[in-house]
N, C-alpha and C positions, 0 to 999 in steps of 0.2 A: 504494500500500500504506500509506504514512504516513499519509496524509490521511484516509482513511477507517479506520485499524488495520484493514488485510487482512491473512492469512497470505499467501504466495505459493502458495498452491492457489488461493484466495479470488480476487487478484488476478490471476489468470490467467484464472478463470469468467468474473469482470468483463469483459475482453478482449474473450474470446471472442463472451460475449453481446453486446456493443456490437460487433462487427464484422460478426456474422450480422444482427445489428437494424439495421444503419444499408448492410448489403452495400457492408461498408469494407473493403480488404484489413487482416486482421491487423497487418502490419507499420505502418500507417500509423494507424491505431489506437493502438499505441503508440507510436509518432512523436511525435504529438501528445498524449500524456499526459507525455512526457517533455518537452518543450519548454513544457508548461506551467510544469512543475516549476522552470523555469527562469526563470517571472516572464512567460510567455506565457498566454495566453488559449483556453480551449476554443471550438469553433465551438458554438453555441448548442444542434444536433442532438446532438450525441459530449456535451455537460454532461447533456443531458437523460437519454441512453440509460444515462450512467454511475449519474447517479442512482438508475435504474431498476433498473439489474441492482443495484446496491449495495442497495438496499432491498428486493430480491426473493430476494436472497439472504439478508440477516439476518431472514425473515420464513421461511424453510424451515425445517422443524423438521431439528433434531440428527441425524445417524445415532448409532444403537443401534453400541454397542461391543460386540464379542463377548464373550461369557460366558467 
C-alpha cells in the first residue's frame, strides 16, 4: 500500500490479481509482499504481476459516484 499509495481496497485488487495471474495461493502472495517490506526481495514473477495489476488499475477509469 505504501509503496505504490494504495487505499486498502486498491491493495487488496493488487493481491488478488497477482495471485489469480501467477495461480499463487493468496496467503502467500502476501507472504511475500510482507517480507519484502522487511528489506527482502520479490521473486522476479510476483514484481512483475505486481506491477501489472498496479498499472492496470491506475489506468481504469473512476467509478461514477451516485447523484
Amino acid at each position: 500500500m505504501a509503496s505504490f499509495e494504495l487505499s486498502p481496497e486498491d491493495a487488496w485488487s493488487v493481491l488478488v490479481s497477482v495471485s489469480q495471474n501467477t495461480n499463487t495461493k493468496l496467503h502467500q502472495v502476501a507472504d511475500e509482499v510482507v517480507t519484502t517490506s522487511h528489506g527482502g526481495a520479490h521473486s522476479e514473477t510476483v514484481q512483475q504481476h505486481v506491477a501489472a495489476a498496479v498499472s492496470a488499475l491506475r489506468a481504469a477509469p473512476e467509478p461514477c459516484a451516485d447523484p
